[in-house]
N, C-alpha and C positions, 0 to 999 in steps of 0.2 A: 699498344694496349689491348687491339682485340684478337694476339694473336693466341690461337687455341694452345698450342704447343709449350707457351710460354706460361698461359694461365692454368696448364693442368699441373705444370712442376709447382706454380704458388700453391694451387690446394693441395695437393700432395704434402708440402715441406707444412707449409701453414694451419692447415686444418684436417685434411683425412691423407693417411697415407694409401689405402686403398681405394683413390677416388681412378676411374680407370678410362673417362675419356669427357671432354668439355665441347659444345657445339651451342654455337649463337643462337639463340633468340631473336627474335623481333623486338621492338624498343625507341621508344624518342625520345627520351634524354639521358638514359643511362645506356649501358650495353650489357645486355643479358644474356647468361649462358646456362646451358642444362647442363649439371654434372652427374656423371651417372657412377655408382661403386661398382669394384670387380663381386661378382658371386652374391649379390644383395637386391634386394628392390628397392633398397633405398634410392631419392634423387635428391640435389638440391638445385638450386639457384642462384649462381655468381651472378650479383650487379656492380658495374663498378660504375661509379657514377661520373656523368660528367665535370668536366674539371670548373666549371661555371656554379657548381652546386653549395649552398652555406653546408657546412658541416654539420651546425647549428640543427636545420631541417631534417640531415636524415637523424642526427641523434634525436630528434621528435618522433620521428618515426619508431626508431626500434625500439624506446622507448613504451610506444602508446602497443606494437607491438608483445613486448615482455607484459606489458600491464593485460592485455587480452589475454596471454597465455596463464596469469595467476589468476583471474579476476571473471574469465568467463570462456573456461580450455573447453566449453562446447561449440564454440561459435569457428567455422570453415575458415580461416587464415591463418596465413603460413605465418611457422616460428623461426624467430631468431637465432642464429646460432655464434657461438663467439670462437675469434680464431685462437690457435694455441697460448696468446700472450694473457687471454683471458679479455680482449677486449671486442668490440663490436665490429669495429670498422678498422681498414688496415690501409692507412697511407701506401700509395704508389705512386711514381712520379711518372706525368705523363708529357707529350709533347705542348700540350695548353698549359700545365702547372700542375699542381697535385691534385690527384684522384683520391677516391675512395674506394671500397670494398668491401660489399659484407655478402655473407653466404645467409640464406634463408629452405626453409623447406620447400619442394618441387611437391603442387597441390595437382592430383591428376583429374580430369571434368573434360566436359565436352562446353568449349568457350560459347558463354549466351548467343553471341550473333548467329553461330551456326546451326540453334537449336532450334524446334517447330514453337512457338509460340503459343502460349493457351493463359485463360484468364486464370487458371489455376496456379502457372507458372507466372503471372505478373502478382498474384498475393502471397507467394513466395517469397518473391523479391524484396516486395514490402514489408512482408515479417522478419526477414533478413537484415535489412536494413537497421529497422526498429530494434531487433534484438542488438544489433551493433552498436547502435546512439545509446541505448541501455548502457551498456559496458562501459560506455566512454563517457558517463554523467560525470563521476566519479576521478577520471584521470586527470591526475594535477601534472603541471610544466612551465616553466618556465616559457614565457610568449618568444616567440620565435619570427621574427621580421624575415618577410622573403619578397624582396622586391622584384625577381625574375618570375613570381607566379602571378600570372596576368589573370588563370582559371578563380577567379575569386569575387562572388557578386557583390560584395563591398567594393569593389573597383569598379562597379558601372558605370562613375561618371565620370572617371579616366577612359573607358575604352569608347565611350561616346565619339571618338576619334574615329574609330577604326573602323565604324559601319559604313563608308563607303565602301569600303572593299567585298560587301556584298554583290554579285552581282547581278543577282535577280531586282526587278526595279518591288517587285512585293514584298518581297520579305523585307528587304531594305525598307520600307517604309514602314512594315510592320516593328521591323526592330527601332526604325526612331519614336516610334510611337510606346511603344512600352518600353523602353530607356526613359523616356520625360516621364513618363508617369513614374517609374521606380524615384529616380532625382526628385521627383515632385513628392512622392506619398512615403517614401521607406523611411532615409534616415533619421528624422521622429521620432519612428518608434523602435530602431535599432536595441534602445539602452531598456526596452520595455518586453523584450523577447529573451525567453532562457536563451542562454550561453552555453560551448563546453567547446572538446575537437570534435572534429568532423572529419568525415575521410575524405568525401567534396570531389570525388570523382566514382560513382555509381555509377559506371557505364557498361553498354553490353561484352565491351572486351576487357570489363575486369571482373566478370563474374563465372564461373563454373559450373553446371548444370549436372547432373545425375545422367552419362549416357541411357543406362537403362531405363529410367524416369524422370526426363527433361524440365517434368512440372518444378522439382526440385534442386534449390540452388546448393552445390556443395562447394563454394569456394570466391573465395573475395581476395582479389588481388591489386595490389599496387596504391600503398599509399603515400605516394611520391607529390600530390596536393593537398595535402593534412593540412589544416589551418585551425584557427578556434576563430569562431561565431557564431551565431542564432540556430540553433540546433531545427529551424525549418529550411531553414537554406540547403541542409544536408538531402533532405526529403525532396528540395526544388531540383536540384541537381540531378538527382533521380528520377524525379515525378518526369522531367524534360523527357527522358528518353523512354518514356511508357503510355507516349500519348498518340499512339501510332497500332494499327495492327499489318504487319506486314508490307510494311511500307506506305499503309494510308492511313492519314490523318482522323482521329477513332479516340471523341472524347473519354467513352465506355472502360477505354483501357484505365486512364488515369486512376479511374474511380474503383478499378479494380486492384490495381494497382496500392491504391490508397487505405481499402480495406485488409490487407494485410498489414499495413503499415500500423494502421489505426488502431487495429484490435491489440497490438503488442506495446507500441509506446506512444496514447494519445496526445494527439498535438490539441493545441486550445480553438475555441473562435477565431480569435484574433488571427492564430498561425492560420484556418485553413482557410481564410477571407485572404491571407495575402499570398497564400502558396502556387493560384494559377497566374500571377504577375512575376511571382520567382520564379516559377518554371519558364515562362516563355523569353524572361528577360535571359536566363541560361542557355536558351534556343538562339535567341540572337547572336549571344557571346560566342557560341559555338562558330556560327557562321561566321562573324567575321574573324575571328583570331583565327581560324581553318583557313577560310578563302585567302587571309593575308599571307601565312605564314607559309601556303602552299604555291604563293607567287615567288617568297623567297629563298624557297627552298623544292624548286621543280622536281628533284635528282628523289625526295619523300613525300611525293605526291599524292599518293595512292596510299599510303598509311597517313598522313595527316589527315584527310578528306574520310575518313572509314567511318566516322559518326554524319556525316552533313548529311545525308541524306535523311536521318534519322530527326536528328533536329529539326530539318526545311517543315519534315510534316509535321512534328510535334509543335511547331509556332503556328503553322497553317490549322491544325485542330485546334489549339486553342482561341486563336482571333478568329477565326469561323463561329466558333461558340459563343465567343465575346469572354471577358475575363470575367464581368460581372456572373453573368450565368454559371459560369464554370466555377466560382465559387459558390455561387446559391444551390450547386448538383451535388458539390463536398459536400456543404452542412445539412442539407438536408437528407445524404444517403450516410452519412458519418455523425451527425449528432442531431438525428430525428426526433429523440424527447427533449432536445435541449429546448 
C-alpha cells in the first residue's frame, strides 16, 4: 500500500491524470504522500488510512471539511477533493483489510514546532482556533463512536490506567492528582457546557505559520481526532500546548494565548474556571498514552514522543501555578468588568 509507483498510477487513473510524482509524508496512523502535477504549482495530499480506521470517522471528517469550505472558505484548511466516481474516499484492499483514500489540498507554511515563537504568534493561534469553533457551531452529523481514539478528555477516567506508564515520579503524580480531581469535579457539569465538533488536536505539528511572518498561523492541519463535545475542551487541547516558552514552563503564555482566543469566540466563567484543569489533564493524557505507546512501538519513537516534552512543561507550569490561580489569572485578564 505505501508503494509510490503503485499510488502515482491510482491518482493518475483516479483523479489527476497529470499528477507527476508521489513521495511519503510523515504520519501515525494513516500514510501520507505529497502529490505534485507535471507544469503546475498545484500539490495534494494522498492519505490512505489505516486499515483499523471506522469509515464512519473520516466521512466525519470530510464532511466537517466540505462544511468549512462552504460555510467559512477564509479559514487555512485544506479541501477536499472527490475521486473520478464523484465520491470522497476510494476503497483499496490492503494486507490488514480495507483501506481508505482520499486526496486533500497540499497547504504550504513553515510547521509551528519549527518556528521562533512570540506572544503575538500564540494570539494568533488563539484567534485561529476561535475562528475554527466559530465555523463549527453550526456543523450538524451524525455522532460518530470511535473507540480506537484514546485522544479524547471524556475518556479520563478510562485512561486513569495508563498513568503508570509515566516515567517521571512528578509529573506522574501530577497527573494522578488532576485525573481525581477531573473524575471528581467535570462530569456534572459536562451536560451544562455548549457542545458542537471539535478538531481536538491543536497541536504544534498541525499548525502552519507564515514563513515570512511566523506571528501568523496559515494553516490547520489533520483532523483525524474530530469528536463532538464541550467546545472548551477544544480550547484545553490547545491551551495544553501554549503554556511553555520555549521549552520552559511560562504561565504568561497561556494567557496569551487565551486573549486571541477570547477576543474571537468568548468562552463563559464557567468554561475559563475549568480550562487550566482541561488543559493540564490533556498534559497528563499526552504523557502517558506517548510514553506507553512509545514502549510499544520502539521502531516510532521519536515521532510519537515529538509533543512530551511540550506537555511535561505545560503540566509543570500549570501545577506550579496551582490550577486555582491559573484560573483566577483567566478571569481576571479575560473578564476584568465581569
Amino acid at each position: 500500500m505505501g508503494d509510490s509507483a503503485q499510488l502515482l498510477a491510482l491518482v493518475r487513473a483516479q483523479f489527476l491524470p497529470q499528477a507527476s510524482s508521489v513521495r511519503h509524508l510523515s504520519g501515525e496512523r494513516d500514510l501520507n504522500f505529497l502529490v505534485d502535477v507535471a507544469d503546475s504549482p498545484d500539490r495534494y495530499v494522498l492519505k490512505v488510512s489505516d486499515a483499523r480506521e471506522n469509515p464512519q470517522a473520516l466521512a466525519l471528517q470530510n464532511a466537517a471539511l466540505d462544511h468549512l469550505a462552504q460555510q467559512a472558505p477564509q479559514l487555512p484548511v485544506q479541501r477536499i477533493h472527490r475521486w473520478c466516481d464523484g465520491a470522497h474516499l476510494l476503497a483499496l484492499p490492503g494486507p490488514d483489510g480495507m483501506c481508505f483514500a482520499r486526496v486533500l489540498t497540499y497547504l504550504p507554511g513553515l510547521p509551528l514546532h519549527e518556528a521562533p515563537p512570540s506572544a503575538a504568534q500564540r494570539r494568533s493561534i488563539g484567534a485561529t482556533l476561535a475562528a475554527l469553533d466559530r465555523a463549527l457551531q453550526d456543523f450538524a452529523h451524525p455522532p460518530v463512536s470511535n473507540e480506537a481514539l484514546m485522544w479524547d478528555l471524556q475518556r479520563t477516567a478510562e485512561l486513569q490506567s495508563w498513568l503508570p506508564a509515566i516515567q517521571d515520579a512528578q509529573s506522574r503524580a501530577w497527573g494522578e492528582q488532576v485525573f481525581a480531581h477531573y473524575v471528581q469535579q467535570v462530569p456534572p457539569l459536562l451536560a451544562t457546557l455548549p457542545q458542537q465538533f471539535l478538531h481536538n488536536d491543536f497541536n504544534p505539528y498541525n499548525l502552519l505559520v507564515n514563513p515570512a511572518d511566523p506571528d501568523q498561523v496559515c494553516g490547520v492541519l489533520d483532523f483525524g481526532d474530530m469528536l463532538h463535545g464541550p467546545r472548551v475542551f477544544d480550547v484545553a487541547v490547545a491551551a495544553s500546548y501554549q503554556c511553555h516558552a520555549q521549552g520552559r514552563p511560562r504561565i504568561e503564555s497561556l494567557l496569551e494565548f487565551m486573549q486571541g482566543y477570547q477576543h474571537a469566540n468568548p468562552l463563559s466563567r464557567a468554561e475559563l474556571q475549568l480550562l487550566p484543569l482541561l488543559a493540564a489533564v490533556r498534559c497528563a493524557i499526552t504523557l502517558c498514552i506517548t510514553e506507553r505507546r512509545a514502549q510499544w512501538f520502539p521502531e516510532n519513537r521519536a515521532y510519537i514522543l515529538r509533543n512530551h516534552a511540550v506537555a511535561s512543561a505545560g503540566l509543570r507550569a500549570l501545577l506550579s501555578c496551582g490550577l486555582a490561580a491559573a484560573a483566577d489569572q483567566l478571569l481576571h485578564t479575560l473578564l476584568p468588568t465581569d
